[in-house]
C-alpha positions as CSV (number, residue, x, y, z in Angstrom):
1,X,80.8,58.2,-30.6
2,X,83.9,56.3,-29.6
3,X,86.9,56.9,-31.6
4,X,89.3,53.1,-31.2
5,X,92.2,51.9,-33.1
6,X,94.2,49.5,-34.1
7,X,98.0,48.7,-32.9
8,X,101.1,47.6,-33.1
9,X,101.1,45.8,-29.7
10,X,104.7,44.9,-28.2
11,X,103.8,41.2,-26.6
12,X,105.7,38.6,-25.4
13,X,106.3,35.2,-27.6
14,X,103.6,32.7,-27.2
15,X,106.0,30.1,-24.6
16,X,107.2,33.3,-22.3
17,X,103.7,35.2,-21.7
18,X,102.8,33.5,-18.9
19,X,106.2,34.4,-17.5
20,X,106.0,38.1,-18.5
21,X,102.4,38.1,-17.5
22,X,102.5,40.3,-14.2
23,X,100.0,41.5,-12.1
24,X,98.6,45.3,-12.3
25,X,101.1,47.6,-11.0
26,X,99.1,49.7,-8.2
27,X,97.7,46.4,-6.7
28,X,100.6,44.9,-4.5
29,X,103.5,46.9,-3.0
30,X,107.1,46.9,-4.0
31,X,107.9,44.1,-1.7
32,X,105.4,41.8,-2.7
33,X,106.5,42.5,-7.0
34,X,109.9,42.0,-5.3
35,X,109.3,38.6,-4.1
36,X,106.7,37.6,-7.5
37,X,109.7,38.2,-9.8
38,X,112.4,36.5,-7.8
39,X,114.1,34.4,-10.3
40,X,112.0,35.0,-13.1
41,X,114.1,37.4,-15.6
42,X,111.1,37.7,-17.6
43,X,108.5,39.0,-15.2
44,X,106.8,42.4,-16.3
45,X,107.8,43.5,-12.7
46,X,111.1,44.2,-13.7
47,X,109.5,46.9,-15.9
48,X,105.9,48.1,-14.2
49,X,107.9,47.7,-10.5
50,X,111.4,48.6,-11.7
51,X,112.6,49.7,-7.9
52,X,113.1,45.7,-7.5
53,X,115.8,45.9,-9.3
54,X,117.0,48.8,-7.4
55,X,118.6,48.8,-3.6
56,X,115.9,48.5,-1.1
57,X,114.8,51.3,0.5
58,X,115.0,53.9,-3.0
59,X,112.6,56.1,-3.3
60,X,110.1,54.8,-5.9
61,X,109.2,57.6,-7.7
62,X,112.8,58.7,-8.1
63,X,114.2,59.2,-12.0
64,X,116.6,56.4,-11.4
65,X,113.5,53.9,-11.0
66,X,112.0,55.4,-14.2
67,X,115.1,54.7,-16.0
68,X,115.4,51.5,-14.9
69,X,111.8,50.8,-16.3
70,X,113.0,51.8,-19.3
71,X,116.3,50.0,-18.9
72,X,114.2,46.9,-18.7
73,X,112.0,47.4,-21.4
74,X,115.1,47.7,-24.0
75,X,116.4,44.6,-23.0
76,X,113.2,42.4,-23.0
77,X,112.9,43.6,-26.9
78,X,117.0,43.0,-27.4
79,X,117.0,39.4,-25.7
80,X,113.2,38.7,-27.8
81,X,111.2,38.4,-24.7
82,X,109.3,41.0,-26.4
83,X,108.4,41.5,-30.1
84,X,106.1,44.4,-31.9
85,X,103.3,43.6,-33.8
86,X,104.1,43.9,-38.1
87,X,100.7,45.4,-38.8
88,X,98.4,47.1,-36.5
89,X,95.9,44.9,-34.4
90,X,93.2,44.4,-32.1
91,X,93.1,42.0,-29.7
92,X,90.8,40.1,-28.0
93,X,91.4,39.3,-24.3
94,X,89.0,36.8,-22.0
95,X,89.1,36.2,-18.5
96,X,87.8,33.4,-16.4
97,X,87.8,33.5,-12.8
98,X,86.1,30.5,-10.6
99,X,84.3,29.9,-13.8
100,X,83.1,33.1,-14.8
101,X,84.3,34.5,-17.9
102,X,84.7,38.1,-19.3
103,X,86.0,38.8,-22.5
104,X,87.2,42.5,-23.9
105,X,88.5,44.1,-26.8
106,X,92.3,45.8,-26.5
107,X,92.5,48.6,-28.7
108,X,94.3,52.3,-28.6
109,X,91.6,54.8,-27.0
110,X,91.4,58.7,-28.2
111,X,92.8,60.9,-25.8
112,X,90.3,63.3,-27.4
113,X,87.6,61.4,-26.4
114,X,88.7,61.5,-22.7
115,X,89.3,65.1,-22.7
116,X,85.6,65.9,-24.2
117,X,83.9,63.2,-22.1
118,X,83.3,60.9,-24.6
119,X,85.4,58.5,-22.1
120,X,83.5,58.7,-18.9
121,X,84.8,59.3,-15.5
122,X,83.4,58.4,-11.8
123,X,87.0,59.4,-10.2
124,X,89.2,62.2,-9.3
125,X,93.0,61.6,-9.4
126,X,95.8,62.7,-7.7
127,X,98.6,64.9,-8.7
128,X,101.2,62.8,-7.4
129,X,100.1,59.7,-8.8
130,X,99.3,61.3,-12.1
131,X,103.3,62.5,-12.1
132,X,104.3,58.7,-11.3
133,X,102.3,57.6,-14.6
134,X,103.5,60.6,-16.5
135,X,107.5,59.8,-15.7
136,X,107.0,56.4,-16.1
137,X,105.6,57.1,-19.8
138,X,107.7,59.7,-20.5
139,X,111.2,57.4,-19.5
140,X,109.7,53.6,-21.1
141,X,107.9,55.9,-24.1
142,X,105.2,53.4,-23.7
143,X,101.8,52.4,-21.8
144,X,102.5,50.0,-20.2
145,X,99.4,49.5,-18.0
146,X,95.8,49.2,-18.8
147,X,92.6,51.3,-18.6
148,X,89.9,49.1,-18.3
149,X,86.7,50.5,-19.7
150,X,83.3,49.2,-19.7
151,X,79.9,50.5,-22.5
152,X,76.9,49.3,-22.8
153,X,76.3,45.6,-24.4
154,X,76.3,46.1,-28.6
155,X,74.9,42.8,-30.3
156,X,77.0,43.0,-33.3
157,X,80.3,43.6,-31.3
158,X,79.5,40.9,-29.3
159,X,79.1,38.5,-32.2
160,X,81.9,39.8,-34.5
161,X,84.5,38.8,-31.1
162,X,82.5,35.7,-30.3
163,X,83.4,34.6,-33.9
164,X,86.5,35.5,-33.9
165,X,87.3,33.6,-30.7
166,X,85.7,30.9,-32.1
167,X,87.1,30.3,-35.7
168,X,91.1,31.3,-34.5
169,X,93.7,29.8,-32.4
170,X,94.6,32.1,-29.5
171,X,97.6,33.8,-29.1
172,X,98.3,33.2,-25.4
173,X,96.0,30.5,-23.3
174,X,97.5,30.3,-19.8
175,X,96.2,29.6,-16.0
176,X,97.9,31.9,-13.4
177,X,99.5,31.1,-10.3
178,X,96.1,32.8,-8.7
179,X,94.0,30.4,-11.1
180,X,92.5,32.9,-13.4
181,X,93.0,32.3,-17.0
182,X,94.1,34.5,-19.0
183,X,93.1,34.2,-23.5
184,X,94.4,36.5,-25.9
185,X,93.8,36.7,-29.5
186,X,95.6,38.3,-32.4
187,X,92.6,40.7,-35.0
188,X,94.5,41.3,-37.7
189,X,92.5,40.7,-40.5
190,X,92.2,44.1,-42.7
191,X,88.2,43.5,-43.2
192,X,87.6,42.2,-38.9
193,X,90.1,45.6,-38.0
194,X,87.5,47.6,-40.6
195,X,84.3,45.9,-38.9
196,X,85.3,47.1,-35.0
197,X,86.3,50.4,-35.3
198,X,83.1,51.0,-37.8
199,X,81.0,49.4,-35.0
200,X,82.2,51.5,-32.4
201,X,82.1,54.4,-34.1
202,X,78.5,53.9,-35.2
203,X,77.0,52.1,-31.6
204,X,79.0,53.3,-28.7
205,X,78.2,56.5,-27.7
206,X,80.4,56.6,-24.5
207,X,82.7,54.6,-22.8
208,X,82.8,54.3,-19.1
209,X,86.5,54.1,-17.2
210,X,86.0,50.8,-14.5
211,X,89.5,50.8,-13.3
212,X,92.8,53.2,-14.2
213,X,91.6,57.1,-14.2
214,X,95.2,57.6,-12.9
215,X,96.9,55.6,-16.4
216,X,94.3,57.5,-18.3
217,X,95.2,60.9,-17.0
218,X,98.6,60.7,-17.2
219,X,98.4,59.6,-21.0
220,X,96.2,62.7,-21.4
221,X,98.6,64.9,-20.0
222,X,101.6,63.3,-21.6
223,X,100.1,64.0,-25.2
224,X,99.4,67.9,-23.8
225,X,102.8,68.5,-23.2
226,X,104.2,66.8,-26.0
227,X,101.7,68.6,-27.8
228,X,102.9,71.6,-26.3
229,X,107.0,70.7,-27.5
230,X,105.6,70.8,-31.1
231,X,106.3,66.7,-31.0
232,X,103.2,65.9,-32.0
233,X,102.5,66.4,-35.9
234,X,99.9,64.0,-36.7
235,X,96.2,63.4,-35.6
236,X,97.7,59.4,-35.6
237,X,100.2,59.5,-33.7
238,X,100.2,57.0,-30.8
239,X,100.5,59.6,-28.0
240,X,97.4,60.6,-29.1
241,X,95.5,57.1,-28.0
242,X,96.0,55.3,-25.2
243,X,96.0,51.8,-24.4
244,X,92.4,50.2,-23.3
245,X,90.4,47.4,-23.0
246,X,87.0,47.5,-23.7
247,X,84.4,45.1,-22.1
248,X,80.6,44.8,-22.3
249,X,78.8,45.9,-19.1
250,X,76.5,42.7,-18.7
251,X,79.7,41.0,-18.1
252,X,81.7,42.9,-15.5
253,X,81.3,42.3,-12.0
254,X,82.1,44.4,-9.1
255,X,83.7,43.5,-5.4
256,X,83.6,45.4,-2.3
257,X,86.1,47.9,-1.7
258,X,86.3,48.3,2.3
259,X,87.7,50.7,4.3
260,X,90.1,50.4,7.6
261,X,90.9,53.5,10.1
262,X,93.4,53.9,12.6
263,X,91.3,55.6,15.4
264,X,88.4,56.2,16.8
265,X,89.0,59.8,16.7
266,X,89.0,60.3,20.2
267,X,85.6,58.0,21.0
268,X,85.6,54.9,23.6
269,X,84.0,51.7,21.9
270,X,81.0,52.2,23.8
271,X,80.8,56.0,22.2
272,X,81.2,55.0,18.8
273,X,78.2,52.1,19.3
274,X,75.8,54.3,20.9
275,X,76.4,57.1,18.3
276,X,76.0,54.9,15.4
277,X,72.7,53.9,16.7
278,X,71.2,57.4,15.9
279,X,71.9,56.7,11.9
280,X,71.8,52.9,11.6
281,X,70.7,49.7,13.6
282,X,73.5,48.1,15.6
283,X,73.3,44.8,16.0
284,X,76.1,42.1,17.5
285,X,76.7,39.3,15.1
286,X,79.9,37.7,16.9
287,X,83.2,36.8,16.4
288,X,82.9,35.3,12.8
289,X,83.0,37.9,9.6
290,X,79.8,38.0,7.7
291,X,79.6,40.2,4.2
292,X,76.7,42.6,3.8
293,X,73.9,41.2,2.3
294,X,72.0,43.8,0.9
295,X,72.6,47.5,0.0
296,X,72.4,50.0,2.7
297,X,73.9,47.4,5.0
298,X,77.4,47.3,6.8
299,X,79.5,45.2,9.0
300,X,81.7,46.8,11.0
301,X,85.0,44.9,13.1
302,X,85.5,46.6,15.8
303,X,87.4,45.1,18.8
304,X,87.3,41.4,18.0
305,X,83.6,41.3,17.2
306,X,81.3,41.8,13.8
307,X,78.7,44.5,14.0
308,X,75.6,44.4,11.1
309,X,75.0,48.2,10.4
310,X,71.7,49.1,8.4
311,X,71.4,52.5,7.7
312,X,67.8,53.8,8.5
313,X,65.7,55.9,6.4
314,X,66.8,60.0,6.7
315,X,70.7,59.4,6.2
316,X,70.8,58.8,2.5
317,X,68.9,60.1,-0.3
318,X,67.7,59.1,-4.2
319,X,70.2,60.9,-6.1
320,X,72.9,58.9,-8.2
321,X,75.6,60.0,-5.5
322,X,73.7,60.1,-2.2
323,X,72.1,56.8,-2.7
324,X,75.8,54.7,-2.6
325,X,77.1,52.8,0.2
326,X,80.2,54.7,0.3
327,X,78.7,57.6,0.9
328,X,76.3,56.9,3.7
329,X,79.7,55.3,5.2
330,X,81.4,58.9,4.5
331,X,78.7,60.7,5.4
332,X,77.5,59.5,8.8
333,X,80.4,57.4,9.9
334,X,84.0,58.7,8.3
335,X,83.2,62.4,8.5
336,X,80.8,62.7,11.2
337,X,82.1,60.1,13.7
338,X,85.5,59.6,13.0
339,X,86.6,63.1,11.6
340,X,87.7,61.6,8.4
341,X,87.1,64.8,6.1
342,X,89.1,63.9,2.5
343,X,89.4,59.8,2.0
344,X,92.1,60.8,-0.8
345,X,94.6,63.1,1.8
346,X,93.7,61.2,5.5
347,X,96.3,59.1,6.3
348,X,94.4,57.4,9.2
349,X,92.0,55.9,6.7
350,X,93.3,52.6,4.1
351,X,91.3,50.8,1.5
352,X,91.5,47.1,1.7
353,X,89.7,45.2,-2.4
354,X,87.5,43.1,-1.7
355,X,89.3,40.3,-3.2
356,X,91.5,40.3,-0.2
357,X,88.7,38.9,1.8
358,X,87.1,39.7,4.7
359,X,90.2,38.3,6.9
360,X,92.5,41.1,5.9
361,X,90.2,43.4,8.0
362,X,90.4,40.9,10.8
363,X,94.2,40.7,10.1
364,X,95.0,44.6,10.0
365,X,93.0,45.5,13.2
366,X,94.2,42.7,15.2
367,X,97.3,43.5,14.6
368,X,97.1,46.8,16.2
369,X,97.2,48.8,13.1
370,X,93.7,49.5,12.8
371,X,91.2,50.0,15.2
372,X,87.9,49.4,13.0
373,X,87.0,48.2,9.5
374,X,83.9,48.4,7.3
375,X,83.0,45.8,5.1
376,X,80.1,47.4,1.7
377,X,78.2,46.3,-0.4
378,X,79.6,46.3,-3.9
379,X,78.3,49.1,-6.1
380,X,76.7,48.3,-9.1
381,X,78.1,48.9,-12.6
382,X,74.5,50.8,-13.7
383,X,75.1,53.2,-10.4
384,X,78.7,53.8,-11.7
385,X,77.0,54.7,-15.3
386,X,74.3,56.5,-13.6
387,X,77.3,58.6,-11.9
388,X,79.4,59.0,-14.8
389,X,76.8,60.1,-17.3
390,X,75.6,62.8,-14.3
391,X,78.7,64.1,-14.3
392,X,80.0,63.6,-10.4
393,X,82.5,61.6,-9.1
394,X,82.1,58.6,-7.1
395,X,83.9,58.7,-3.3
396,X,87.5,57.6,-3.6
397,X,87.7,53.7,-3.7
398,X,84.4,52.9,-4.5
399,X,84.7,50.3,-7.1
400,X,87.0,47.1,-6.9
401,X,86.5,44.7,-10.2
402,X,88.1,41.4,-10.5
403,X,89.4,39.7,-12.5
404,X,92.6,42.1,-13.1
405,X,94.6,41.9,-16.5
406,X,97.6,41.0,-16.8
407,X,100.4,43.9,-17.6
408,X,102.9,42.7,-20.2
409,X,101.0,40.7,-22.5
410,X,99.9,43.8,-24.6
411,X,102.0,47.2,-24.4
412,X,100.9,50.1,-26.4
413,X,104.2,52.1,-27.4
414,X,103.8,55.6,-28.3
């Protein structure tokens, strides 16, 4: 059963969150954090981004940008920016995004629990970005960046937060610049801490990572070799958790996540249509984007036009990994077609969130930079259960949820 706790949460004061508020760190480039913080001194981009404060040009995942995290981090506590919690806490955080909301719990995670698989994975990670997390931990001495974790709907958790929201002021109530509000309240309440991490000990039987295997590794791996150093003494000490938020399945939704390639591996137009044909039917739909309807079902931009792809019976099968989207893609397109072996190493394949918007895959291969782009269907959050709990891994960049949290409003240090 899942193991949670409570916190001491370092947070910003009630009038600056919405200036620290700052968006995940993994989902815009340097540039673009560069530009988001200019002028605001208070932007969590000066700690989760910390080469903007650096010469252009500096090699990101140098020690000097992990120091300057840290740097950062100091002085948003000295200049009160950022205060810790007195007593440990839970906290409830809900989302609303063009009217839909979603509302999770932010608690500390057992490491434990993701090393025996009591924390689910549909993911594998990469060494190098496992080391970013790792220094970046390691120099801040923090988590600064959320796992965002999904189980299956409890009743009585529900309520217990739904009552909670109801009966207490919030912490933070803000609109972002991108329109999605952002709520946080404070659990402190000895007997409402008690309740939650009773009910999850007692209801949840596993907990399924949505977004952040990379954060979650590196926390994992962090703990190990302090663990290793003889630093860690206690089964409560904070490197031994990590910093999560929880939300109930029935409320998560799932975008796209589309893919964009640089070549046609050697193929003419013409080639690559008439090959297609032998694993899906090809049919012209013009010059305006259209997203796939259904699952099984592709459009493909290829040349200034739309293409609708349906895969056709033979080229997929029932199992929990051959029956995704992605994979038919990888399968009968990437691989076989295009010579695309390992999505996670190619560099002539890109991944493009679906919140971007059709129009980004217009944008990148009109430009020259790509020469064709897929658009999926979004995967369902019971295929990424029925994935997890079999034990494989999903193809890379399968999964895009929105809305994102906010890094900065809740830090977990350790």
């Amino acid at each position: 059963m899942a193991i949670i706790r409570p916190f001491n949460g370092l947070r910003p004061t009630e009038e600056l969150a919405p200036k620290v508020a700052a968006r995940p760190y993994d989902v815009l480039s340097g540039e673009e954090a560069r530009i988001a913080a200019s002028g605001n001194p208070y932007s969590y981009y000066h700690v989760s981004k910390s080469e903007i404060d650096l010469p252009e040009g500096i090699d990101t995942h140098s020690q000097q940008v992990y120091d300057k995290a840290a740097e950062n981090l100091q002085r948003m506590v000295q200049e009160g920016i950022l205060f810790q919690e007195s007593q440990p806490a839970y906290y409830i955080y809900k989302l609303i995004m063009n009217g839909r909301a979603q509302t999770g719990l932010v608690c500390a995670s057992s490491i434990s629990d993701y090393n025996n698989g009591i924390i689910k994975k549909h993911e594998f990670t990469r060494p190098d970005k496992e080391l970013d997390r790792i220094n970046h931990i390691k120099a801040t001495k923090a988590q600064t960046g959320n796992v965002f974790l999904a189980y299956n709907d409890v009743p009585e958790v529900n309520a217990l937060v739904d009552h909670w929201m109801e009966h207490n002021k919030a912490a933070y109530d803000f609109t972002a610049d991108d329109g999605i509000q952002h709520t946080v309240w404070v659990v402190s309440s000895p007997g409402a801490v008690s309740d939650i991490t009773s009910l999850f000990a007692e209801k949840v039987p596993a907990t399924y990572i949505a977004d952040g295997h990379h954060r979650a590794a590196s926390a994992s791996l962090v703990q190990k070799e302090l663990y290793a150093a003889g630093k860690v003494t206690s089964v409560e000490n904070p490197v031994n958790y990590f910093l999560t938020t929880i939300f109930p399945a029935s409320q998560l939704a799932i975008l796209d996540y589309n893919r964009v390639v640089k070549d046609l591996n050697g193929l003419s137009k013409e080639a690559l249509l008439s090959r297609l044909d032998y694993d899906f039917t090809v049919e012209e739909i013009g010059h305006l984007p259209q997203q796939p309807s259904m699952l099984h079902e592709f459009s493909m931009y290829l040349d200034g036009k739309w293409y609708r792809l349906v895969a056709k019976e033979g080229t997929y099968t029932t199992d929990p990994i051959g029956i995704l989207d992605v994979t038919i893609l990888s399968n009968n397109v990437l691989d076989k077609l295009l010579g695309i072996k390992d999505q996670r190493t190619d560099k002539r394949i890109d991944f493009v969130g679906g919140i971007r918007g059709l129009n980004e895959l217009v944008k990148r291969v009109d430009s020259g930079e790509m020469k064709v782009a897929f658009a999926l269907y979004p995967v369902t959050i019971q295929q990424l259960f029925d994935i997890a709990d079999s034990g494989n891994v999903m193809p890379p960049k399968s999964t895009w949820f929105e809305p994102k949290l906010r890094d900065g409003l809740i830090t977990h240090i350790i």
